[in-house]
C-alpha positions as CSV (number, residue, x, y, z in Angstrom):
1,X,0.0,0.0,0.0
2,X,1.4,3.2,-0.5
3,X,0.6,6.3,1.9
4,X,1.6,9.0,-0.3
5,X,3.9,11.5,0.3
6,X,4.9,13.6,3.6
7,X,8.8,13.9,3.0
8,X,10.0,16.7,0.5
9,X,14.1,16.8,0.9
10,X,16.1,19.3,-1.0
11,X,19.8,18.9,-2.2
12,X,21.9,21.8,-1.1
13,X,25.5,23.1,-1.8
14,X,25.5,25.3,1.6
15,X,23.8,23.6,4.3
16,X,24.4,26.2,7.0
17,X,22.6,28.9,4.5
18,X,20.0,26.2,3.9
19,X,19.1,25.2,7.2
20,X,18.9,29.1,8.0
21,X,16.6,30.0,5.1
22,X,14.5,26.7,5.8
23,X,14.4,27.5,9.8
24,X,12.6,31.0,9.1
25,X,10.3,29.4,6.6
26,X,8.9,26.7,8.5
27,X,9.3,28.5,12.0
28,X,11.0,25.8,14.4
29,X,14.0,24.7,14.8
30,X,15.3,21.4,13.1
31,X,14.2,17.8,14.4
32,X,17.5,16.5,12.7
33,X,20.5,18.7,12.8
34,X,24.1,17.0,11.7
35,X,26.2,17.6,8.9
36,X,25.1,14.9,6.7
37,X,21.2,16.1,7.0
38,X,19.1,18.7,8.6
39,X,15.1,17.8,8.4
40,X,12.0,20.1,9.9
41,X,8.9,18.5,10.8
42,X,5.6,21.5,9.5
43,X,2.9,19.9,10.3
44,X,2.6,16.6,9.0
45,X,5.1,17.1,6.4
46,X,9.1,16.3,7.3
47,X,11.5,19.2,5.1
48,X,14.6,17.6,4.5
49,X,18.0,19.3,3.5
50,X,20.5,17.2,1.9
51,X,24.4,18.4,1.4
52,X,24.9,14.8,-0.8
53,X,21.9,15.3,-2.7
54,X,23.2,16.1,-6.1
55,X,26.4,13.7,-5.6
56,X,23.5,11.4,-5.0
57,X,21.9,12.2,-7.9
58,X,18.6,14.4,-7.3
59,X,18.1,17.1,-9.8
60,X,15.9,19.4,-6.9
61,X,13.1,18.6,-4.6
62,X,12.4,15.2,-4.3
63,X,9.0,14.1,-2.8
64,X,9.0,10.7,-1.0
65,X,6.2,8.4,-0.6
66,X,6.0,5.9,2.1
67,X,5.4,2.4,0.7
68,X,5.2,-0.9,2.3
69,X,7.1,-2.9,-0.7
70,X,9.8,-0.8,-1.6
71,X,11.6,-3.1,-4.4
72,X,7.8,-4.2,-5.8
73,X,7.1,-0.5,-6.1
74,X,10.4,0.7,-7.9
75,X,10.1,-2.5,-10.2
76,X,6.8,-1.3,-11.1
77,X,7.6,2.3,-11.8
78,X,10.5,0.8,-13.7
79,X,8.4,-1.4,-15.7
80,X,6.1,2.0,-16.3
81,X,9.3,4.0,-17.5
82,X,11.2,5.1,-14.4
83,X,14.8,5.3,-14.0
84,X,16.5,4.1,-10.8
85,X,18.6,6.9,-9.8
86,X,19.6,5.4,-6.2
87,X,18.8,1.6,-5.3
88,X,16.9,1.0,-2.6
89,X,19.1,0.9,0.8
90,X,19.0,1.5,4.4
91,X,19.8,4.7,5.9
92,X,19.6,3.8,9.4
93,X,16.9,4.0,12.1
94,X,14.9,1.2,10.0
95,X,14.4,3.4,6.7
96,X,15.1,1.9,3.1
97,X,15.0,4.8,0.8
98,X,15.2,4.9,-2.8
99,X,15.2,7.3,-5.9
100,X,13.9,7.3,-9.2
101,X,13.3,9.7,-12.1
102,X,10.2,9.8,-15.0
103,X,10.6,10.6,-18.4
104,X,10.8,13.7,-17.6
105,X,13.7,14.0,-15.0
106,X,11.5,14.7,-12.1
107,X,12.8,13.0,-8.9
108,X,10.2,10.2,-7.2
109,X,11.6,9.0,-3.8
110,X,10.2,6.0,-2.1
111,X,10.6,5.0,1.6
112,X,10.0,2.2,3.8
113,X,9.8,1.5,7.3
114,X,11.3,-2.1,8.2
């Protein structure tokens, strides 16, 4: 089943300027604040801000969608036209991410909880 999305990160070159910029926009201070990643929670949406984005391949912001079948979900997209851009993998904390593009080069991420 897939929930939709609630994550939006960004890939930034300056993360300090970033994680300024993004701190006056949604208001709070971060929920996750390290060098690798800096995330706000707004409501029910999570604002990420990614230093390695680019390296890792996203082209801007990247909505993910929490699914319960990560690698059934990216096959599928796949088999629709998608690209995989990063292969599904754990980031820690229980979270497989991935990220894929359409035809188009917009950036689809997919997450799952294990």
């Amino acid at each position: 089943m897939n929930k939709g999305p609630n994550t939006v990160i960004y890939p930034v070159s300056d993360l300090a300027s970033a994680k300024a910029l993004f701190g006056r926009l949604v208001g709070t201070d971060p929920v996750a604040d390290a060098e690798y990643y800096v995330g706000f929670q707004s409501g029910d949406e999570h604002i990420g801000l990614d230093p390695n984005g680019e390296k890792r391949g996203m082209k801007g912001a990247t909505p993910f969608w929490d699914v319960d079948d990560i690698q059934g979900v990216a096959a599928g997209l796949v088999e629709g036209g998608a690209t995989i851009i990063e292969d599904a993998h754990d980031v820690g904390g229980g979270l497989l991410v991935a990220i894929l593009s359409d035809a188009d080069g917009n950036m689809i991420g997919l997450r799952q909880a294990t």
